[in-house]
C-alpha positions as CSV (number, residue, x, y, z in Angstrom):
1,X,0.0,0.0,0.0
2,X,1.3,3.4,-1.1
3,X,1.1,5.7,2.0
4,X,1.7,9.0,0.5
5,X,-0.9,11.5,1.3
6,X,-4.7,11.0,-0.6
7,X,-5.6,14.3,-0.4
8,X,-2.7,17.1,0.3
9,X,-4.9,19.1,2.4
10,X,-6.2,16.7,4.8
11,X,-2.7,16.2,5.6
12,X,-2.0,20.0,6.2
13,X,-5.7,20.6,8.0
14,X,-4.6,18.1,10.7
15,X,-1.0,19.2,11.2
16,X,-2.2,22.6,11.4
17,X,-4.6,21.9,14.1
18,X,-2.5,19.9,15.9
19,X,0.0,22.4,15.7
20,X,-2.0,25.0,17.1
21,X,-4.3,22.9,19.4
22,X,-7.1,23.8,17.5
23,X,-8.4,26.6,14.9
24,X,-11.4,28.0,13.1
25,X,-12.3,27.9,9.4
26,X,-11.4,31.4,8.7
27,X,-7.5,30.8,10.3
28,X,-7.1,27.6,9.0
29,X,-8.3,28.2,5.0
30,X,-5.1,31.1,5.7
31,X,-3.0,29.1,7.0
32,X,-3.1,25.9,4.3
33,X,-4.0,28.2,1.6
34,X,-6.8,26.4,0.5
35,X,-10.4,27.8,-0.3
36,X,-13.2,28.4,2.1
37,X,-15.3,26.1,0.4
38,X,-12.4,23.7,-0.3
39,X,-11.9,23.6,3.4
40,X,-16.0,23.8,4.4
41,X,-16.1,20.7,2.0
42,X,-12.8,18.7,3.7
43,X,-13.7,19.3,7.2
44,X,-17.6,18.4,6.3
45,X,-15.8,14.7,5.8
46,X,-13.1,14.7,9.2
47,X,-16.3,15.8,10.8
48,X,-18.5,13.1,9.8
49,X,-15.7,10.7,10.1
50,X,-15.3,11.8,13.6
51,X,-11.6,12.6,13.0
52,X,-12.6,16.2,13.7
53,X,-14.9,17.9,16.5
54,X,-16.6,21.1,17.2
55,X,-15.9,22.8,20.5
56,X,-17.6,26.0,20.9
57,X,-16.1,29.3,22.4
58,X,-16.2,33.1,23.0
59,X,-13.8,35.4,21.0
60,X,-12.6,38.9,22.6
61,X,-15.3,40.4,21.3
62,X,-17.8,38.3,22.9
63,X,-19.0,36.2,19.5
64,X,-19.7,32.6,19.8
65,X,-17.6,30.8,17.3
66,X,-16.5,26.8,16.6
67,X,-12.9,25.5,16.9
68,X,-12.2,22.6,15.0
69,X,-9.8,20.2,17.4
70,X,-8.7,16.7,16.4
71,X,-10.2,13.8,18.5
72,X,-7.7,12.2,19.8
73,X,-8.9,9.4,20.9
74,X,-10.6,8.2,17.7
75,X,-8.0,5.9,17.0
76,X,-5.0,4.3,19.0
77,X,-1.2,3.1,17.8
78,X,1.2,0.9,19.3
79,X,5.0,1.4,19.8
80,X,7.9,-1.3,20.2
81,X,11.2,0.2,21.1
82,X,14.0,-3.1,20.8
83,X,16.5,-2.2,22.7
84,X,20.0,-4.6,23.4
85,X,18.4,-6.3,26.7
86,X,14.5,-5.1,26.9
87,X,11.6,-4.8,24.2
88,X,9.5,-2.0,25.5
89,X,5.4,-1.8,24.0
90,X,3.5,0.9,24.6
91,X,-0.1,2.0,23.4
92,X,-0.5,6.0,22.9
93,X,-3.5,8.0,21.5
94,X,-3.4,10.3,18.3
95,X,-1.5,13.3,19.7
96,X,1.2,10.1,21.0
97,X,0.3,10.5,24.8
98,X,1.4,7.4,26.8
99,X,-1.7,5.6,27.6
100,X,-0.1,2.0,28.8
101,X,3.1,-0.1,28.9
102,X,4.6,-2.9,29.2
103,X,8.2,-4.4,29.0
104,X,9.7,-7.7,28.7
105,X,13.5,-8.7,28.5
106,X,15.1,-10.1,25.6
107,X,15.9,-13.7,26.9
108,X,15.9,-15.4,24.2
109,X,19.0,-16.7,23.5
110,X,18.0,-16.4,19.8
111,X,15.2,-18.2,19.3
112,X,13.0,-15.8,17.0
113,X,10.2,-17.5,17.7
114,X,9.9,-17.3,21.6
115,X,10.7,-13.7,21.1
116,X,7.8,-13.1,18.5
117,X,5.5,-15.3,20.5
118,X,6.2,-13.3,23.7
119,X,5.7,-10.2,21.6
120,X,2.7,-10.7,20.0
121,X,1.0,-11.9,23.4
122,X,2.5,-8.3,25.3
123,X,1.0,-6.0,22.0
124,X,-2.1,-8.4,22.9
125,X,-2.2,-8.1,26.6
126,X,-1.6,-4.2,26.3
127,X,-4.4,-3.7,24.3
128,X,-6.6,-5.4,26.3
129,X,-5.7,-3.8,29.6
130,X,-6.5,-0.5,28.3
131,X,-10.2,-2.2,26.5
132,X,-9.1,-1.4,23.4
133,X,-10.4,-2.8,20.7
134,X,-7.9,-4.0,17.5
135,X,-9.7,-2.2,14.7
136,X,-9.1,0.5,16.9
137,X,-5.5,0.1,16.7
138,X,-4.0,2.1,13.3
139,X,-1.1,-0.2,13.1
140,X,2.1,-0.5,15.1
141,X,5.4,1.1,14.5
142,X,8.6,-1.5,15.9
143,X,11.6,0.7,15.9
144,X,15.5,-1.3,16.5
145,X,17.9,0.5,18.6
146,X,21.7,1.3,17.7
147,X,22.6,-1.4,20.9
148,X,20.7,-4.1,19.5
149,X,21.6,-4.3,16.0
150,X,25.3,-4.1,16.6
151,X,25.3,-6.8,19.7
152,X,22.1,-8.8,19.4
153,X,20.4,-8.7,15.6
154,X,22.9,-11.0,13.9
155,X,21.7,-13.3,16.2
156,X,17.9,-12.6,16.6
157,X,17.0,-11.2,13.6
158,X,18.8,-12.5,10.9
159,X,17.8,-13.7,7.1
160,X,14.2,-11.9,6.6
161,X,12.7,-12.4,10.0
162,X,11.6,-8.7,10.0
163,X,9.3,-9.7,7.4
164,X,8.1,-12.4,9.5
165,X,7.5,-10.1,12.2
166,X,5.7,-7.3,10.3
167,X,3.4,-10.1,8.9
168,X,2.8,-12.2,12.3
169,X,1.6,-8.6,14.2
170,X,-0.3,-7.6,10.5
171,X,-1.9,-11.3,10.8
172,X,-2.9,-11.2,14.1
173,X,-4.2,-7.3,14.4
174,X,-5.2,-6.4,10.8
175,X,-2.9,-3.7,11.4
176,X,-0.4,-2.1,9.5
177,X,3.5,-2.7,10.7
178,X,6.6,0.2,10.3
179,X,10.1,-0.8,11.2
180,X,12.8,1.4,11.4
181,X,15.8,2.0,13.0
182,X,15.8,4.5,16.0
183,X,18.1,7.2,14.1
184,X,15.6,7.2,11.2
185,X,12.3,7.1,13.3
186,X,13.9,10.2,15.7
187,X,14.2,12.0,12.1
188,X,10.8,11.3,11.0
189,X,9.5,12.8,14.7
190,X,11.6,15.4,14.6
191,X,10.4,16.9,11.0
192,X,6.7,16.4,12.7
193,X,7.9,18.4,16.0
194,X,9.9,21.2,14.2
195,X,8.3,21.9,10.8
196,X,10.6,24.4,10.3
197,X,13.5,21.8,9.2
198,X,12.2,20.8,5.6
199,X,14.9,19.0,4.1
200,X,17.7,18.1,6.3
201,X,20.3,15.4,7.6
202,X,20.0,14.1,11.1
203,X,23.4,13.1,12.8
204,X,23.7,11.5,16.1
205,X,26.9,11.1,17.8
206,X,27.5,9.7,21.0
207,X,26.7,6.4,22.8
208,X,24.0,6.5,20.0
209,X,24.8,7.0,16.5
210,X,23.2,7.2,13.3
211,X,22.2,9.4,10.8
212,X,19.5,10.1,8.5
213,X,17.9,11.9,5.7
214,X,14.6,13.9,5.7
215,X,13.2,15.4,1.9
216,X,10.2,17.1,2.2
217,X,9.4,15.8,5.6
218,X,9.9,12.0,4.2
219,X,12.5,9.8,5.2
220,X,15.0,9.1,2.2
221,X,15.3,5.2,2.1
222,X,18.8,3.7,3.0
223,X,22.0,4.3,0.6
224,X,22.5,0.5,0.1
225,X,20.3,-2.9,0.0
226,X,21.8,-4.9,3.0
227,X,19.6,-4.6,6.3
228,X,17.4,-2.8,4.4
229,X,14.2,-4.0,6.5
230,X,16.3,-2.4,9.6
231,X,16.8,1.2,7.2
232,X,20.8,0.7,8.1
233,X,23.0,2.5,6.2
234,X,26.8,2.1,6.4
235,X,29.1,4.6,4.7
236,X,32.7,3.7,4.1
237,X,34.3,7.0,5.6
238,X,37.7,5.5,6.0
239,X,38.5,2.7,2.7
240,X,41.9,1.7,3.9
241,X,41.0,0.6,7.2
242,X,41.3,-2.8,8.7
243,X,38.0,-2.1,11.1
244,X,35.6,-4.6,10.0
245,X,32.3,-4.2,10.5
246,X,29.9,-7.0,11.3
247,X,26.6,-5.6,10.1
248,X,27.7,-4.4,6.8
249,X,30.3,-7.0,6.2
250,X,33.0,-4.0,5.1
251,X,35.6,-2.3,6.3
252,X,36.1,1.6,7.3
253,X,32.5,2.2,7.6
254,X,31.3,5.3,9.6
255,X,29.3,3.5,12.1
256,X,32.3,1.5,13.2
257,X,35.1,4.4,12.7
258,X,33.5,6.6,15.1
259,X,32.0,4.2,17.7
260,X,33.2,4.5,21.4
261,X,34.8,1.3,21.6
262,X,36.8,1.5,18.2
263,X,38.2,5.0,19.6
264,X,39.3,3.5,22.9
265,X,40.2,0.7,21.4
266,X,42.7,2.7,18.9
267,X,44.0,4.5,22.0
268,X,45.0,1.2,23.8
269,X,47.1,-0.2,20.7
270,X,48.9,3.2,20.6
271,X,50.1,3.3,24.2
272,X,50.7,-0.8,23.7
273,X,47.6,-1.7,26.1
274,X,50.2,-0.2,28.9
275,X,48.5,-1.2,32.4
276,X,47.6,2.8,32.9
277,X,46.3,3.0,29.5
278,X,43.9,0.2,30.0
279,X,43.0,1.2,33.8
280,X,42.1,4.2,32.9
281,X,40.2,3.8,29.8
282,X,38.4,0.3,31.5
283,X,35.4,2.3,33.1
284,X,35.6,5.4,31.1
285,X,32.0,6.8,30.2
286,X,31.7,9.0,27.0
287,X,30.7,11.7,28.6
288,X,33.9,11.4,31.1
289,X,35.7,10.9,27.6
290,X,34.4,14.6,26.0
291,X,35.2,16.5,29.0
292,X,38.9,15.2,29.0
293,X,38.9,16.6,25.3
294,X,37.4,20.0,26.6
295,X,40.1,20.3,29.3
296,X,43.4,19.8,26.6
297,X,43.9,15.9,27.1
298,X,46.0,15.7,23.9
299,X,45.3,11.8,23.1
300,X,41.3,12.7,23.4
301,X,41.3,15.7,21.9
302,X,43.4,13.9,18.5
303,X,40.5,11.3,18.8
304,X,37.4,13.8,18.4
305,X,39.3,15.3,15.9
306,X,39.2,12.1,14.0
307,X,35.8,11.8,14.7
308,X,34.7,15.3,13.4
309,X,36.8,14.3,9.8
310,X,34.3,11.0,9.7
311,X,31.2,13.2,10.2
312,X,32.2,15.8,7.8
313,X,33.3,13.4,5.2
314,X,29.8,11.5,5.7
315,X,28.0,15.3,6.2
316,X,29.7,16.1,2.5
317,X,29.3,13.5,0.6
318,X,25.5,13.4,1.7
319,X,25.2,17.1,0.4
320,X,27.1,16.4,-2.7
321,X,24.4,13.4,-3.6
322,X,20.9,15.7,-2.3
323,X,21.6,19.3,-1.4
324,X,20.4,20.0,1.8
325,X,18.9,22.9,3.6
326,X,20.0,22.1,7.1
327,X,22.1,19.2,9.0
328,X,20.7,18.9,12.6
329,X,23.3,17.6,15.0
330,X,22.1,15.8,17.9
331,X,24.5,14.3,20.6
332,X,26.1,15.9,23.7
333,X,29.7,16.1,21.6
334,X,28.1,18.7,19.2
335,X,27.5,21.1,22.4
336,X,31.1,21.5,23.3
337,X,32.3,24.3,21.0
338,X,35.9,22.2,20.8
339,X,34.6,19.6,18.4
340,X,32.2,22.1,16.4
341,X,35.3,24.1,15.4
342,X,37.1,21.1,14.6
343,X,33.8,19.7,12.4
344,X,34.2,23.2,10.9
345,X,37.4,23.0,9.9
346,X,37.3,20.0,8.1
347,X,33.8,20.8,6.5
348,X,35.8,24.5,5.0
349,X,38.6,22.0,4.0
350,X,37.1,19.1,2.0
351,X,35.0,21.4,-0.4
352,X,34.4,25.4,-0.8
353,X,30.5,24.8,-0.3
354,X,28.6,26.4,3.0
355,X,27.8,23.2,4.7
356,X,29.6,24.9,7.7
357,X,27.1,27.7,8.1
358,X,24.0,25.4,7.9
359,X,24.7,23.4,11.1
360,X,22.1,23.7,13.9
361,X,22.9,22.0,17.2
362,X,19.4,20.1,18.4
363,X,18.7,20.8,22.2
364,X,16.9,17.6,22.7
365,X,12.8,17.5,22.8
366,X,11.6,16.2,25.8
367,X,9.9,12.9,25.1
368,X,11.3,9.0,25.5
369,X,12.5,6.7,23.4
370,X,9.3,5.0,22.9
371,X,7.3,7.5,21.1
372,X,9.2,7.6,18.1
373,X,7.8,3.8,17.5
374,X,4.1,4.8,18.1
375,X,4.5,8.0,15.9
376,X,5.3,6.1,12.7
377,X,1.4,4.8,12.4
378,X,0.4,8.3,13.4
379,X,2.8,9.8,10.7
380,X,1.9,7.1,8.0
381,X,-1.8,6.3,8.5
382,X,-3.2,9.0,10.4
383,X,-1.8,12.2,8.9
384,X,-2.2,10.6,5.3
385,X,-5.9,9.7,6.0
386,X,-5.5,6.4,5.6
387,X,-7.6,4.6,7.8
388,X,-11.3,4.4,5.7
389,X,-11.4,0.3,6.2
390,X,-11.6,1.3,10.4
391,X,-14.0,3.8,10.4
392,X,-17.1,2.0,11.1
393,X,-17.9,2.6,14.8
């Protein structure tokens, strides 16, 4: 099923309101450019769908008017976060409010069918718990964290099981099933929180990592085939490398060049794993690791600088392939103006363009992990109006 947008202005109608919490004719017809009796004739059918109500109010001038407000609670969507050692499921409304949740660990040793089985009875429990209905459920988004496809997917997940998945959960809630890697789903939520990003690049740096491409508030499908059910996508940053990578079955890719335990890795085989060296770096924390850089610790602050030539060889190539109005960096390193001059430098250095002077440093929205998961039926059902087989009451 194709889930672009079946009518343009739907689409925009319910951003809007949800934007603004709710709006009247007049504002919104302004605000989506459409006709009055474009809009008179689009809300007529959210209204009798019961997608849309009419609450009532008193303007400053003392004149009883309607807002039209989304109702929230007409349908429902499920979120699965995988993470390396717990699955967490949660159940969220329209505008993605919490309203249940359950978690499980990942003791499975493997077995991909004890694991689907205990999912599939959780989403089911869940649902339940909270008397809701399955055709009341627009689908369920199942998003893989950065933990668990480097340490446990090879092992869980491997050959097409994510097809199996999406299918068992489709099968068993006549639902529709996203899954997408954390990186990627964060993109997709943040284009929906910030409309002011249009087309950008999402990079994450720090104990989580990924990056990701948003045209036209649409994610951009992954650079190359393998994993592709997972939206991976491994760039070789560094071809001469003997840093193999595991997921992508190559060497020098970005994912692994920049990863915590390849940079302290790197620093133990140039002090030659001396006892101090490894004492030190044993318990080290990333965070303990960027503020050793900050203070002038030469042998950390050579490392980010390494790091910062990865993500501006990733950030360029990127722009030279789809020219981009913004990169969004998101990751506690980006904050400390030390590796943003170094990322600078290197971005002025590689090419004469002004990727350097599009760079915007996210300060993180306050929502969990979760919520990206339950968004992507919201995003990709809901806000593209596609949900006429469940609208029978």
């Amino acid at each position: 099923m194709d889930f672009k947008s079946q009518n343009k202005n739907i689409t925009n109608l319910l951003k809007f309101i949800n934007q603004c919490g709710g709006s009247n004719k007049l504002e919104i017809a302004e605000n989506i450019m459409v006709s009055p009796a474009a809009l008179t004739k689009i809300s007529k059918k959210l209204l009798g769908d019961n997608i849309l109500v009419e609450k009532k109010y008193i303007d400053e001038n003392n004149r009883k008017k309607n807002l039209l407000v989304i109702n929230y609670e007409r349908f429902y969507s499920m979120g699965v976060l995988i993470e390396e050692n717990f699955t967490k499921v949660i159940l969220t409304n329209l505008k993605n409010d919490i309203l249940g949740e359950l978690k499980f660990k990942n003791n499975y040793n493997g077995d991909f069918d004890q694991y689907l089985k205990a999912l599939l009875e959780f989403i089911e429990k869940l649902a339940k718990e909270n008397k809701v209905l399955p055709e009341k459920i627009l689908g369920v988004g199942v998003v893989v964290t950065n933990e668990f496809i480097v340490k446990k997917s090879l092992d869980l997940f491997k050959e097409d099981r994510f097809l199996t998945l999406k299918k068992s959960i489709m099968d068993k809630f006549s639902g529709y099933v996203f899954v997408e890697t954390e990186i990627r789903a964060e993109a997709l939520y943040e284009a929906f929180l910030a409309p002011e990003y249009k087309d950008f690049f999402l990079v994450k740096y720090g104990e989580k990592r990924g990056s990701a491409i948003i045209i036209d508030n649409k994610l951009v499908n992954p650079a190359i085939s393998h994993y592709r059910s997972m939206g991976t996508r491994h760039f070789i940053v560094e071809p001469n490398s003997d840093v193999y990578c595991e997921i992508c079955k190559k060497k020098g890719c970005f994912d692994t060049m920049v990863s915590p335990k390849n940079i302290f890795e790197e620093i133990l085989k140039e002090n030659n794993y001396s006892n101090r060296i490894v004492e030190m770096y044993k318990n080290m924390s990333f965070e303990e690791f960027i503020k050793r850089a900050e203070s002038g610790e030469i042998t950390e602050c050579k490392a980010l600088r390494k790091v910062a030539r990865y993500i501006a060889i990733l950030m360029i190539n990127h722009n030279n392939l789809l020219p981009l109005d913004t990169f969004l960096l998101s990751g506690r390193v980006f904050k400390s103006s030390l590796f943003l001059s170094y990322l600078k430098m290197y971005l002025q250095e590689f090419q004469l363009g002004e990727v350097h002077e599009k760079l915007i440093v996210l300060d993180k929205h306050v929502f969990r992990e979760e919520l990206v998961a339950s968004f992507l039926p919201i995003n990709y059902i809901f806000y593209n109006y596609h949900f006429q087989d469940n609208l029978e009451e």
